[in-house]
KOLDOKE-109447 format. One line per 2 residues: their letters; for each residue x, y, z of N, C-alpha, C, O. Coordinates in steps of 0.02 Angstrom, whole numbers. Example, Ala and Ser with C-alpha at 12.3 -4.5 7.8 and 13.67 -1.06 7.14 Angstrom:
as = 660,-284,390,615,-225,390,660,-165,390,712,-166,423; 642,-112,354,684,-53,357,645,2,394,670,57,402
END
This chain:
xx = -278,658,315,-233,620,358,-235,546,338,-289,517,344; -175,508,309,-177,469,307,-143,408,329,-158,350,315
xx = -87,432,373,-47,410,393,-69,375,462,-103,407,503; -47,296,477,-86,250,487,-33,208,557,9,168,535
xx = -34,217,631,0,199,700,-49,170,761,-95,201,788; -29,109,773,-50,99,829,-11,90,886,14,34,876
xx = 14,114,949,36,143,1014,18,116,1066,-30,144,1093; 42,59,1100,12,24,1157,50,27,1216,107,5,1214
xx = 21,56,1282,50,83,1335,125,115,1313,176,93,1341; 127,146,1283,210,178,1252,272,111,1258,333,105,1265
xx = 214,70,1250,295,-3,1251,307,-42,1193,356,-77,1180; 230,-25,1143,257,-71,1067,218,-13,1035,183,32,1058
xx = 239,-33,968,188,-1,908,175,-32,867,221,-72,856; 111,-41,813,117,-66,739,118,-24,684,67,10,692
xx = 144,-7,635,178,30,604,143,-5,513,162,-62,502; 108,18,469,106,13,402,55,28,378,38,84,396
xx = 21,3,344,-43,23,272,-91,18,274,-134,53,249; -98,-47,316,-156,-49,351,-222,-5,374,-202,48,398
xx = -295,-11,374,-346,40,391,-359,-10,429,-339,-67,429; -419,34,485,-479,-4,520,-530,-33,471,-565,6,439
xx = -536,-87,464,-603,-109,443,-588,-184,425,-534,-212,425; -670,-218,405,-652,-259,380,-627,-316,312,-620,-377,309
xx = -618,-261,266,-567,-297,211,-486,-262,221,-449,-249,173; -471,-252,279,-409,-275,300,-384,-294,337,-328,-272,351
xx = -423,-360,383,-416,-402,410,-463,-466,399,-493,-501,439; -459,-466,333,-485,-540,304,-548,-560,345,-554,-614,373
xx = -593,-512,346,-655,-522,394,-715,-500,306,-775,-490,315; -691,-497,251,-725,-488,198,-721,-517,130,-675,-555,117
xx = -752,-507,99,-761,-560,23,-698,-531,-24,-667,-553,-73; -694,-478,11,-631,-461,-42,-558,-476,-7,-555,-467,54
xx = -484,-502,-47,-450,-507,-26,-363,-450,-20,-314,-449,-58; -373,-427,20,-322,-355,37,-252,-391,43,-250,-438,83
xx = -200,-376,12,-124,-394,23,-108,-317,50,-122,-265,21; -63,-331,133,-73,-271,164,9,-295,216,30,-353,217
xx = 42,-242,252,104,-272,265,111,-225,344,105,-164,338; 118,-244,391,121,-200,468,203,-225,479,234,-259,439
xx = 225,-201,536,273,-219,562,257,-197,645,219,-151,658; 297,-243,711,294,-220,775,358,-196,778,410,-219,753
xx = 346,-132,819,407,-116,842,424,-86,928,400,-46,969; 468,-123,923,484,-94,1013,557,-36,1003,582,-10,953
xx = 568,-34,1050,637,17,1068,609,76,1070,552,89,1089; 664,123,1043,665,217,1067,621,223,984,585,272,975
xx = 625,188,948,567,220,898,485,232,904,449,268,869; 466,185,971,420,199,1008,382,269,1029,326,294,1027
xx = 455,287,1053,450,360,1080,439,417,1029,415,471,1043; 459,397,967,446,445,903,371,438,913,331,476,940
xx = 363,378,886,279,380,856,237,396,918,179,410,901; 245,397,978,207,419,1012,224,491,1002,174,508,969
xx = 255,536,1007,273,594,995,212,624,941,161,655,952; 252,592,857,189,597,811,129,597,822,95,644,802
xx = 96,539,860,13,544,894,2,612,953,-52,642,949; 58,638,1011,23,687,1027,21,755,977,-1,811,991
xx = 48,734,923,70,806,880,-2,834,839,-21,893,831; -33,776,819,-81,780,761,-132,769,816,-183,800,798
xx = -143,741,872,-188,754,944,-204,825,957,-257,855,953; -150,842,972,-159,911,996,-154,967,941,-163,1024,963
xx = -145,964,896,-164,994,824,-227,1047,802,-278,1022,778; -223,1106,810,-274,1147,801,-323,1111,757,-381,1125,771
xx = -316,1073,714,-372,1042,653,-405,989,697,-466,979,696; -370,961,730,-401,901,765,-453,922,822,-436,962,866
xx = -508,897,819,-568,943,868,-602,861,886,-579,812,856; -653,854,933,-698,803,973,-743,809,935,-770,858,910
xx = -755,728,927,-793,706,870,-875,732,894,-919,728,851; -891,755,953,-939,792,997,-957,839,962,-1017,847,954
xx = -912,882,933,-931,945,909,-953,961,825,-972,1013,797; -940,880,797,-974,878,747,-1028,821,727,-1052,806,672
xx = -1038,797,785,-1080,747,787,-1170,776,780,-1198,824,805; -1197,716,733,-1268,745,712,-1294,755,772,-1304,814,784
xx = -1307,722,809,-1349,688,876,-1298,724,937,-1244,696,947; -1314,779,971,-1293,777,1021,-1279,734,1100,-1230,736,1137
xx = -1348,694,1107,-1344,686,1178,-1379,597,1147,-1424,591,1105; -1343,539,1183,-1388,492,1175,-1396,479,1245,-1356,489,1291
xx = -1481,446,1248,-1507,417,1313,-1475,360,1319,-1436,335,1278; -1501,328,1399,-1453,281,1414,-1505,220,1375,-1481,163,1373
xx = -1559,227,1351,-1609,172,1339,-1572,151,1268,-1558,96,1245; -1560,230,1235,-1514,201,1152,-1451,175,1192,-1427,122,1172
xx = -1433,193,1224,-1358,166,1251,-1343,99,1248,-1294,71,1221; -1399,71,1285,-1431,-1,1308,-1437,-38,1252,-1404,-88,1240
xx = -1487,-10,1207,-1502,-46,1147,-1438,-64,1108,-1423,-122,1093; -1402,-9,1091,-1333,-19,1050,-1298,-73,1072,-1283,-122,1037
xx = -1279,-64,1154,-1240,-135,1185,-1262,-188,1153,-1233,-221,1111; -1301,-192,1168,-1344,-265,1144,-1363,-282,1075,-1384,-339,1068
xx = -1359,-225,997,-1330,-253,975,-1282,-277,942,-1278,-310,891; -1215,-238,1009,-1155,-261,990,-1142,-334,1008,-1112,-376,975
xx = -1180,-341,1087,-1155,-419,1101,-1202,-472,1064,-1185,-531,1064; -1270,-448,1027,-1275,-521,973,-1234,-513,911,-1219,-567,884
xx = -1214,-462,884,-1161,-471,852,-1100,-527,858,-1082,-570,818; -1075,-507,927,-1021,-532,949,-1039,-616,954,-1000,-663,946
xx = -1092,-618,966,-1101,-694,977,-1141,-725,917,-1179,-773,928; -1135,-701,858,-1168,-719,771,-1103,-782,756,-1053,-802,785
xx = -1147,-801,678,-1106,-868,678,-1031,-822,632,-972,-839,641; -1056,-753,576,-1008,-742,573,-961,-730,606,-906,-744,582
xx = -965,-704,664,-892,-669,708,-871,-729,748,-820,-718,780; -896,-789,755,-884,-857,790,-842,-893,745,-793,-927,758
xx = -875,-879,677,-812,-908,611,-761,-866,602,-723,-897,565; -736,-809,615,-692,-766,598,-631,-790,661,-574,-810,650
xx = -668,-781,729,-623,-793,777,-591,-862,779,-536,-867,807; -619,-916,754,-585,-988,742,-540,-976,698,-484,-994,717
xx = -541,-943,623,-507,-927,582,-424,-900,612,-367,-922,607; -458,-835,648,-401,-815,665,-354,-857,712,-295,-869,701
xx = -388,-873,760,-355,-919,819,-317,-975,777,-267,-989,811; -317,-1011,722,-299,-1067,694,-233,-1028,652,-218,-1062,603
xx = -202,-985,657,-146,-942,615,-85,-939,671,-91,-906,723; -47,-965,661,34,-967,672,33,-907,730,31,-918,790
xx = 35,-833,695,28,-782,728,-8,-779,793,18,-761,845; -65,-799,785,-112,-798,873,-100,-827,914,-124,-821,970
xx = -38,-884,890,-15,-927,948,54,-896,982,71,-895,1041; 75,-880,944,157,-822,940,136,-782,1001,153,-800,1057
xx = 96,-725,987,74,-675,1015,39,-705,1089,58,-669,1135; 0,-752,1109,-20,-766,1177,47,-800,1204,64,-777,1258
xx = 101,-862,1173,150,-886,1211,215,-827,1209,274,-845,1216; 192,-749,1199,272,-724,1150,313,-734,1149,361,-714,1182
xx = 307,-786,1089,381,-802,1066,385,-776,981,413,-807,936; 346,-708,976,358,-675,925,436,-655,891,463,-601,905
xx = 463,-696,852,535,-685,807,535,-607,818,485,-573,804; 577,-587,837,604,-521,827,670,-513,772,714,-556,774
xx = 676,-442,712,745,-449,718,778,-350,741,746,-297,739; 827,-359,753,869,-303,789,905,-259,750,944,-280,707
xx = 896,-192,763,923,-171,714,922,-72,726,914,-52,783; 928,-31,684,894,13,687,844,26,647,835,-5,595
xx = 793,91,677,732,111,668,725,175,686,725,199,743; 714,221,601,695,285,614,642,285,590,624,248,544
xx = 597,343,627,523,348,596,517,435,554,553,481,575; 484,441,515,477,502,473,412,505,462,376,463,436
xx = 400,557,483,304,561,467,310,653,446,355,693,460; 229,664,395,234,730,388,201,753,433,160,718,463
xx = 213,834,454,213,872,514,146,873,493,129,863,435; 88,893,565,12,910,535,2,953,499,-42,941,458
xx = 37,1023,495,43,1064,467,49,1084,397,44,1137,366; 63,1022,382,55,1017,300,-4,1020,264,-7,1032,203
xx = -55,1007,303,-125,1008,283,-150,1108,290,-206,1132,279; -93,1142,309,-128,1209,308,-74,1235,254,-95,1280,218
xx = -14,1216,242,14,1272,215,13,1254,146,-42,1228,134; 53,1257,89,39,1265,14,94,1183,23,141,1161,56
xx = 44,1161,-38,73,1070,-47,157,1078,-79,196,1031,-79; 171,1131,-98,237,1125,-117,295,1152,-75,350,1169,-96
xx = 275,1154,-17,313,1185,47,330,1147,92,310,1143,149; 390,1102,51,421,1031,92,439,1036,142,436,983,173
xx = 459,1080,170,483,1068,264,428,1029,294,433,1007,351; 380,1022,260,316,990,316,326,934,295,304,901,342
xx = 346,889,249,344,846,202,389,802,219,444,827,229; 386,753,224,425,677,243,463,635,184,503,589,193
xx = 437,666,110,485,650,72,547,663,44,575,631,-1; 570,720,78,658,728,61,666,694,120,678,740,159
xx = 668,643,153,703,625,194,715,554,182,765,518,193; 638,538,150,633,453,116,685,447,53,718,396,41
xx = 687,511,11,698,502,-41,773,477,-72,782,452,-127; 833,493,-14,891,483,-24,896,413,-14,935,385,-53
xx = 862,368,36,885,308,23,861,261,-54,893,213,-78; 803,290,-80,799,271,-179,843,271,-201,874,232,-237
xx = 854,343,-170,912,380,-242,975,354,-237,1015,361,-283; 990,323,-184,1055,326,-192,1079,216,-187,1133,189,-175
xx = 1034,197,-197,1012,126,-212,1082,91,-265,1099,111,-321; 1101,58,-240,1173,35,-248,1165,-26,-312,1172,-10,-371
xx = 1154,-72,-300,1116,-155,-329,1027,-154,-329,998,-155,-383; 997,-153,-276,941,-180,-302,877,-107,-244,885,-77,-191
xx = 824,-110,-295,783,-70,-274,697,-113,-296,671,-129,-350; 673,-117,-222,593,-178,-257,562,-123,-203,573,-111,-144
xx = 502,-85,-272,456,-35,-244,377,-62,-240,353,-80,-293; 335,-66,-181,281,-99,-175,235,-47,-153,228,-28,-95
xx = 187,-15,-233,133,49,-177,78,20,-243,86,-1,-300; 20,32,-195,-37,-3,-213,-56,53,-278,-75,25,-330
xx = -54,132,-282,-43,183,-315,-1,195,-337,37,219,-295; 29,193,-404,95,196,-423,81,280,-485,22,281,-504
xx = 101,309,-499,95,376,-545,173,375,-522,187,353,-466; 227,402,-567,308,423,-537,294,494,-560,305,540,-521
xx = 270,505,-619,281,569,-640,348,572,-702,384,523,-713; 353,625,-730,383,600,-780,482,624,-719,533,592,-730
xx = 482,654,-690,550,648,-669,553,580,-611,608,559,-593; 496,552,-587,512,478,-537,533,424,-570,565,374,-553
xx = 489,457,-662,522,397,-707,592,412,-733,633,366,-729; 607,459,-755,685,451,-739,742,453,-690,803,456,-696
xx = 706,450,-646,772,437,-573,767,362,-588,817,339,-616; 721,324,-574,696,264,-585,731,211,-659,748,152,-663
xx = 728,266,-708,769,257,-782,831,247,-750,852,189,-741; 867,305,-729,945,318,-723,962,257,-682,1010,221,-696
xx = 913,246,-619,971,201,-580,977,143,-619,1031,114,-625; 916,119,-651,934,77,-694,974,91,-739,986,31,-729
xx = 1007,107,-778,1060,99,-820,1125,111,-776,1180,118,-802; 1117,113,-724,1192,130,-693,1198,42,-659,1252,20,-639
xx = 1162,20,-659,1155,-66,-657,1118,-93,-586,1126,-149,-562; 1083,-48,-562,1031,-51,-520,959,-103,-530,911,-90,-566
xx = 967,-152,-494,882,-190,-519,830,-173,-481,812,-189,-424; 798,-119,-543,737,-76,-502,667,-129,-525,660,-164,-575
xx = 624,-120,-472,565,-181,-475,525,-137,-454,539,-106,-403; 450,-122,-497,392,-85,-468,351,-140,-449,354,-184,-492
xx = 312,-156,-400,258,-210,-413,182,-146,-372,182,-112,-321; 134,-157,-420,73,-103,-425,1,-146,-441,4,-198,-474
xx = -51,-125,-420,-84,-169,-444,-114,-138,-513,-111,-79,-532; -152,-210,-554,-174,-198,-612,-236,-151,-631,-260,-118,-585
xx = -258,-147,-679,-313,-121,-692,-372,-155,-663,-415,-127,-629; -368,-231,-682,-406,-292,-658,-399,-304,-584,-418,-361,-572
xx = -376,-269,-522,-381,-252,-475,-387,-202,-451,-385,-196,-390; -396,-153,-489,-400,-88,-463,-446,-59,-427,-502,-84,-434
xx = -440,-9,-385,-511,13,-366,-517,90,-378,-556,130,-353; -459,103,-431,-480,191,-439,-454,170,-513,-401,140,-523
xx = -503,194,-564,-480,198,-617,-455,270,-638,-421,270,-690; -461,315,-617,-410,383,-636,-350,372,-615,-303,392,-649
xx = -342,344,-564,-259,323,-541,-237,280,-606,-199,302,-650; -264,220,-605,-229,180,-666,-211,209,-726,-160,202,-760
xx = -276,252,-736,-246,296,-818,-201,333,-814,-174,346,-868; -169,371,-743,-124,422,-747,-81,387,-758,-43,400,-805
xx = -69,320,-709,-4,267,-704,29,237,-789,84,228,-815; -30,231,-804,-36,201,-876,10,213,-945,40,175,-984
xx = -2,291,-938,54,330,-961,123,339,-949,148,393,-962; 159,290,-924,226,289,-883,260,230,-877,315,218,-852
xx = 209,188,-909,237,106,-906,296,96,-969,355,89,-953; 278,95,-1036,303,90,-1073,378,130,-1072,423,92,-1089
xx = 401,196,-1056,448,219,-1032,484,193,-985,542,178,-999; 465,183,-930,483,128,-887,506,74,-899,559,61,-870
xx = 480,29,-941,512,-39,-978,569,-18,-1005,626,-36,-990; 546,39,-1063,606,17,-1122,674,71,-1071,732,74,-1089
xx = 653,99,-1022,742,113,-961,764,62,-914,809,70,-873; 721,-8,-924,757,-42,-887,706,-81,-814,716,-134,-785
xx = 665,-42,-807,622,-36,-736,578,-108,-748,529,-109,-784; 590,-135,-732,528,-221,-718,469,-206,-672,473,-188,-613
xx = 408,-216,-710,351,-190,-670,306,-234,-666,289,-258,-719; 283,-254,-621,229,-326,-591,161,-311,-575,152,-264,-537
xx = 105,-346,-600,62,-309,-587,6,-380,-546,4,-441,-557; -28,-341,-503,-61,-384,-469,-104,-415,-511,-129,-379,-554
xx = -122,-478,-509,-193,-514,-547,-250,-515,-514,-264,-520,-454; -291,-509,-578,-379,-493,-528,-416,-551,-525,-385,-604,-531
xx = -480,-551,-518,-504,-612,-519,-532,-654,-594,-557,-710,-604; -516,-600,-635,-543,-604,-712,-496,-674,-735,-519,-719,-770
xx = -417,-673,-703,-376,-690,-728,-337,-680,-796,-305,-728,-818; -339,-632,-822,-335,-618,-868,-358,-626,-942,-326,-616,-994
xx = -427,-650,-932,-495,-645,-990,-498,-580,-1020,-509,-525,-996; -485,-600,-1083,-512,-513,-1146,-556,-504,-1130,-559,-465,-1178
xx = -614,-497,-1101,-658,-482,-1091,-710,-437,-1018,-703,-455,-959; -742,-398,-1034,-775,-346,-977,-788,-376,-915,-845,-391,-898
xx = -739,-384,-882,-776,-396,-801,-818,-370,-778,-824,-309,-779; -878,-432,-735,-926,-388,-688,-896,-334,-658,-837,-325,-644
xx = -968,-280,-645,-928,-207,-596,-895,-263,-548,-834,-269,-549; -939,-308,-502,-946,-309,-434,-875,-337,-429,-846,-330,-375
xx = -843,-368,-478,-782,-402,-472,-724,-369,-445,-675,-393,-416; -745,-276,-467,-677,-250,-430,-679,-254,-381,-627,-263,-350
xx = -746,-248,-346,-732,-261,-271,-757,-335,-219,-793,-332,-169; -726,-396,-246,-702,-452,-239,-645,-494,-263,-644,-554,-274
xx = -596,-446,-270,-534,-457,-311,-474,-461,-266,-470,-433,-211; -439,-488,-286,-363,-451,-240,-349,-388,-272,-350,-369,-330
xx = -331,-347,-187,-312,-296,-190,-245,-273,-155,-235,-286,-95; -198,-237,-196,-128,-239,-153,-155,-183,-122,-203,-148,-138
xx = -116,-180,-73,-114,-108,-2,-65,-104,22,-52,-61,65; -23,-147,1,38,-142,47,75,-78,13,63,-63,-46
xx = 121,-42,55,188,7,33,239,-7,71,242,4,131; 281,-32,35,347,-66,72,405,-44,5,397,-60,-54
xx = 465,-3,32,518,-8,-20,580,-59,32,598,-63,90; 596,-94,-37,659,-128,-6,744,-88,-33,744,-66,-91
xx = 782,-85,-9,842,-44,-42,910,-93,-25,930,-104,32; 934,-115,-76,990,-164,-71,984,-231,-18,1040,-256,-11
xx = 970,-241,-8,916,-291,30,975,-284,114,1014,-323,141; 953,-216,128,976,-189,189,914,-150,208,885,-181,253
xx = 876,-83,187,843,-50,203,772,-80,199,756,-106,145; 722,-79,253,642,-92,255,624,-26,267,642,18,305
xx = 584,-31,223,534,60,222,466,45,231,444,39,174; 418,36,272,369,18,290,319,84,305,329,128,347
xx = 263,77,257,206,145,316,145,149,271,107,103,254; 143,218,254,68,227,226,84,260,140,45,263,92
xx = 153,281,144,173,323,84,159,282,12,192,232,-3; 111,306,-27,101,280,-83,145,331,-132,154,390,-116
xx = 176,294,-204,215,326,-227,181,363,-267,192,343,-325; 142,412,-266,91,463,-324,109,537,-291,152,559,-252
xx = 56,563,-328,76,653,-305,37,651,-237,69,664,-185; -39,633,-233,-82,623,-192,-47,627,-111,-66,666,-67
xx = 10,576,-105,37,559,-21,89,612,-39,75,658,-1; 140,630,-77,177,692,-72,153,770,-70,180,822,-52
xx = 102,758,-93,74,849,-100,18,860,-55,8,915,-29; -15,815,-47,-82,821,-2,-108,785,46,-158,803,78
xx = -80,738,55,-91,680,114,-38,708,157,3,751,139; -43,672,237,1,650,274,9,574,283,-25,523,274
xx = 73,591,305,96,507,290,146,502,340,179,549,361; 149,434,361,204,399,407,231,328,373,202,280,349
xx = 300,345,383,352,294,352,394,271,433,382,302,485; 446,212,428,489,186,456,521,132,439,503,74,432
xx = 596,176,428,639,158,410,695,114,469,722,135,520; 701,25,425,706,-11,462,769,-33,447,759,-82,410
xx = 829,-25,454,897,-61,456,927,-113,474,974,-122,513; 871,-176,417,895,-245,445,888,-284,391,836,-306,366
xx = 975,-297,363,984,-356,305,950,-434,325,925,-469,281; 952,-447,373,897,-498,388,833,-509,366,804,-551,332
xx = 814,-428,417,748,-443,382,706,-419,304,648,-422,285; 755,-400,282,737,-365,213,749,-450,175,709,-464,131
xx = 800,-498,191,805,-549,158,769,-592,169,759,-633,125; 735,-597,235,667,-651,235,611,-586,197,577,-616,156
xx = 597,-534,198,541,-502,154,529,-543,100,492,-590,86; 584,-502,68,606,-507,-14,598,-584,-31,570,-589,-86
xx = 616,-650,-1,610,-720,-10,528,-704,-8,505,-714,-64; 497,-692,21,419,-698,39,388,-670,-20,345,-702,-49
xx = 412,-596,-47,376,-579,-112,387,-605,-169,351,-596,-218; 457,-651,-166,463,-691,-218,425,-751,-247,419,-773,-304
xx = 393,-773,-172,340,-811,-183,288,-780,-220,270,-794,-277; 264,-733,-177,196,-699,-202,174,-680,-266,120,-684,-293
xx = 236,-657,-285,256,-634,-371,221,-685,-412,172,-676,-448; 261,-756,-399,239,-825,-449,154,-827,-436,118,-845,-482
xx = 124,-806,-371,64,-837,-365,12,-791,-392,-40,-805,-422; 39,-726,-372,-24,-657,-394,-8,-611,-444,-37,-558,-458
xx = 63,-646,-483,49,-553,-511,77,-554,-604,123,-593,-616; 54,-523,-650,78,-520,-702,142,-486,-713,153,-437,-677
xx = 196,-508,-766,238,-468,-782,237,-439,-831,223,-474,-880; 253,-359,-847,246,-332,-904,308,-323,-939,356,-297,-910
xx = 312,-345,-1003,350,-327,-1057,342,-303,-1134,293,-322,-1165; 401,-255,-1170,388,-215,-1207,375,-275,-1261,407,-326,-1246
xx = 342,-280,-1314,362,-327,-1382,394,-277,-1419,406,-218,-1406; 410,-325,-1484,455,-286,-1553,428,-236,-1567,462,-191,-1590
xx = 350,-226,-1557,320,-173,-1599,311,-107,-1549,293,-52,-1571; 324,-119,-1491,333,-68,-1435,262,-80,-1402,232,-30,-1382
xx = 231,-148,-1395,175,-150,-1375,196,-162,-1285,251,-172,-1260; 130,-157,-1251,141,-192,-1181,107,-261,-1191,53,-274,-1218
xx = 154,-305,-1163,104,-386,-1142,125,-418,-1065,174,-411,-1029; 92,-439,-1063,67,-458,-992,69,-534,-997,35,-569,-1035
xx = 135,-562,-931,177,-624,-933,146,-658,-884,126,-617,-842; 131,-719,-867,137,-761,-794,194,-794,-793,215,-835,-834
xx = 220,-771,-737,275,-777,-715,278,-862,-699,325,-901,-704; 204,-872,-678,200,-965,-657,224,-1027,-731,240,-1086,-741
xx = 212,-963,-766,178,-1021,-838,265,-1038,-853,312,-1000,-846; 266,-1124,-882,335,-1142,-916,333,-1124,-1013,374,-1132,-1058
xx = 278,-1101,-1011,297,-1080,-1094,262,-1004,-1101,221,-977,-1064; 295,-980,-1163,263,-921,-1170,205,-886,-1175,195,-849,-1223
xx = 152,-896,-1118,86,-879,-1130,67,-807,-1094,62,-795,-1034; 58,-768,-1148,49,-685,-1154,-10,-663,-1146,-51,-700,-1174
xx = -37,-611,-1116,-85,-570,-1157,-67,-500,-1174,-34,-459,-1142; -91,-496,-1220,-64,-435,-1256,-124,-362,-1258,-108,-307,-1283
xx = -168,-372,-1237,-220,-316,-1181,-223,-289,-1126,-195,-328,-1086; -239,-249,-1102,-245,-257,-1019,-292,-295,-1005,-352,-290,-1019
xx = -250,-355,-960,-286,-413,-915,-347,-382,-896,-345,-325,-874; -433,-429,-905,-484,-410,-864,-514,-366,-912,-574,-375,-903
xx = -506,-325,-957,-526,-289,-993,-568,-287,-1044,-559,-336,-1080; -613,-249,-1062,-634,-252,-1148,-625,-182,-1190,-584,-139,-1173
xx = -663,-177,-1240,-646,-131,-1282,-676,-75,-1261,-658,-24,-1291; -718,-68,-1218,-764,-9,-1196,-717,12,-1119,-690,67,-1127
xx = -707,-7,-1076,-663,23,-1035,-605,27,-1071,-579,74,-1041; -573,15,-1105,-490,31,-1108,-476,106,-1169,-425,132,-1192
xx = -563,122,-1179,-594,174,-1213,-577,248,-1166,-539,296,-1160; -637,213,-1140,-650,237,-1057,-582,273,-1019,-588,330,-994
xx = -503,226,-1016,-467,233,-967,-432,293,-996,-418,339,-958; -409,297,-1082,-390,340,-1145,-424,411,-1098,-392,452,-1065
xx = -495,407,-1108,-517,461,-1106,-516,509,-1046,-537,567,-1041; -476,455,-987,-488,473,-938,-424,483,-898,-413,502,-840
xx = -382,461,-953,-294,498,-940,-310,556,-959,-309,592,-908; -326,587,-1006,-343,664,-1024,-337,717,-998,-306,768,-1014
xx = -380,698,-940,-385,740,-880,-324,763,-838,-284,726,-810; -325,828,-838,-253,855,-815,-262,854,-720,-258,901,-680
xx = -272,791,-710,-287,826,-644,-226,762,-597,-239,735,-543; -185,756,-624,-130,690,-597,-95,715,-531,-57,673,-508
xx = -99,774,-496,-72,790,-448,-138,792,-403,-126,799,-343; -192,789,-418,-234,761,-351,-242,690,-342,-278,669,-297
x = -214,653,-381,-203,570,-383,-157,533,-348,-155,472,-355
END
C-alpha cells in the first residue's frame, strides 16, 4: 500500500507523495523535494470513501493482532509519556517549531487566508483488491484512467516521478507525442541522488532513446555536484532527494498523488492520484518548477558521438559533464552490472 491521504472531519483533505516521517518534513539532514495539495468540495467525499474501502478491507487487521508485546502496564505507559514530553520540550523540537512557525504557510493556515484555486477534482485510486488478484488484471488498477490524459497531451507534457523506468512502450508513447510537436519534459532524480540504485540502472537504459525522440530529461543534482569522482556512501543519504509525482498536461491538467512512473506503482503497489482541472493553477506550478530546474537539476543531452552529458542549466557558457554526475569508475561498473538483472517489473 502505497498510496498516501489525509481526511479531516470529512471537510478537507491533503492529497500527494508525501510519507510520515521526518525527512519529509524538513525535520532531517537530508533534503526531500515533495508536493501535497488541500482539497475541499465533493472530492472529499471520494477520498473518504477510498479510506473506508482499504479500512474495512479483509487484508487490513489491528495492529493488536500482530503486535510483539501484547499488553503494556500503565507504569510502561507512564514512562513512554514522559519520554514523549522531554522530547517535546528538547532544544531540537523547540528549533524545528520556530522554523516552522517563521514560513509564510503557518501564518496562512492560523489567519485562513489560504489562496485557494477553483476548479474541478477527480480522485482515482487503485481498488484494495489489487493486492490479491494477478498484477496484470487492470480493473483494479488506476492507470487506464490516468493514462488518457498523457496520451492525449496536445502542446506540452512536464512529468515529475522520483522513479522513472517507462519501459520500452512508455518510451515510445513518450517518443510519438513528441514528434507530433508535443513538449514532453521528464524531470527524475540522478544517480547522485538516488536512493535505489537498481531503479537507476533499469531507468538508465531508456535515456538515450528518449533524447534522440525528442523527450528533455532533467535530472536532480546531488550533493557531489557533479565531481568525477566516488561519493561518500553517507552522501546518498544527505542529498536532495526528489519525491514529488506531479504530471502537468497542457498547462490545464494537475495530477497530484503517490503514482511513480515504473512497473512497481502499476503492477504491484496501490496508489492514489487527483486529478485537478485548473489552468491557473498548473500556471503558477509550472512558473515554480521553472525556478527549481535553474537551481537543482542537470540537463541531459545526446553529443555527436551518441554520448549522454550532463548540462547546468544555471551556467552562461558551455560547462558539461560527460559521466554520470557524482560518480566513479567502480559504481558506474557496478550500475552495468546491475541493469542485467531481469527483474525491472518489481522496480
Amino acid at each position: 500500500m502505497h498510496n498516501k491521504q489525509f481526511v479531516v472531519d470529512g471537510k478537507f483533505a491533503i492529497v500527494g507523495g508525501r510519507n510520515i516521517g521526518d525527512a519529509y518534513f524538513d525535520a532531517s539532514k537530508r533534503d526531500f523535494i515533495d508536493l501535497d495539495t488541500i482539497v475541499i468540495g465533493e472530492a472529499v467525499r471520494d477520498l473518504n470513501r477510498i479510506f473506508n474501502d482499504y479500512w474495512n478491507y479483509a487484508l487490513s487487521i489491528p495492529v493488536e493482532s500482530v503486535a510483539l508485546k501484547k499488553r503494556v502496564s500503565s507504569e510502561e505507559r507512564q514512562a513512554f509519556r514522559e519520554r514523549l514530553d522531554e522530547w517535546n520540550r528538547s532544544p531540537e523540537t523547540l528549533a524545528y517549531l520556530e522554523r516552522l512557525q517563521a514560513k509564510p504557510l503557518f501564518a496562512d493556515l492560523q489567519s485562513g487566508r489560504i489562496p485557494l484555486y477553483w476548479g474541478e477534482a477527480r480522485v482515482y485510486a487503485d481498488k484494495p483488491e489489487k493486492l490479491n488478484y494477478s498484477r496484470y488484471r487492470d480493473d483494479t488498477h488506476l492507470t487506464p484512467a490516468i493514462a488518457p490524459y498523457l496520451r492525449f497531451a496536445e502542446k506540452e507534457l512536464i512529468l515529475i516521478s522520483p522513479y522513472f523506468i517507462p519501459g520500452k512502450r512508455g518510451s515510445r508513447a513518450l517518443g510519438e507525442l513528441s514528434s507530433k510537436g508535443v513538449d514532453v519534459v521528464v524531470i527524475t532524480n540522478s544517480l547522485d541522488s538516488s536512493n535505489h540504485l537498481l531503479v537507476h540502472a533499469a531507468y538508465m537504459k531508456y535515456r538515450k532513446r528518449l533524447l534522440a525522440s525528442g523527450v528533455q530529461l532533467l535530472e536532480t543534482k546531488g550533493l557531489s555536484g557533479g565531481n568525477q569522482s566516488d561519493p561518500k556512501f553517507k552522501d546518498f543519504f544527505l542529498n536532495t532527494f526528489l519525491h514529488t509525482k506531479l504530471f502537468l498536461v497542457d498547462r490545464r491538467y494537475v495530477i497530484i498523488g503517490s503514482l511513480n512512473l515504473d512497473p512497481r506503482s502499476q503492477l504491484l503497489n496501490t496508489e492514489l492520484m487527483i486529478v485537478l482541472d485548473s489552468p491557473e493553477l498548473a500556471e503558477d506550478i509550472i512558473a515554480r518548477v521553472k525556478v527549481s530546474v535553474e537551481e537543482r537539476f542537470w540537463k541531459l543531452e545526446l553529443s555527436e558521438n551518441e554520448r549522454i552529458r550532463w548540462t547546468d542549466p544555471r551556467s552562461s557558457i558551455d560547462e558539461t559533464v560527460a559521466i554520470e554526475p557524482g560518480t566513479g569508475w567502480l559504481l558506474r561498473q557496478k550500475l552495468r552490472l546491475l541493469s542485467l538483472i531481469p527483474i525491472e517489473e518489481q522496480l
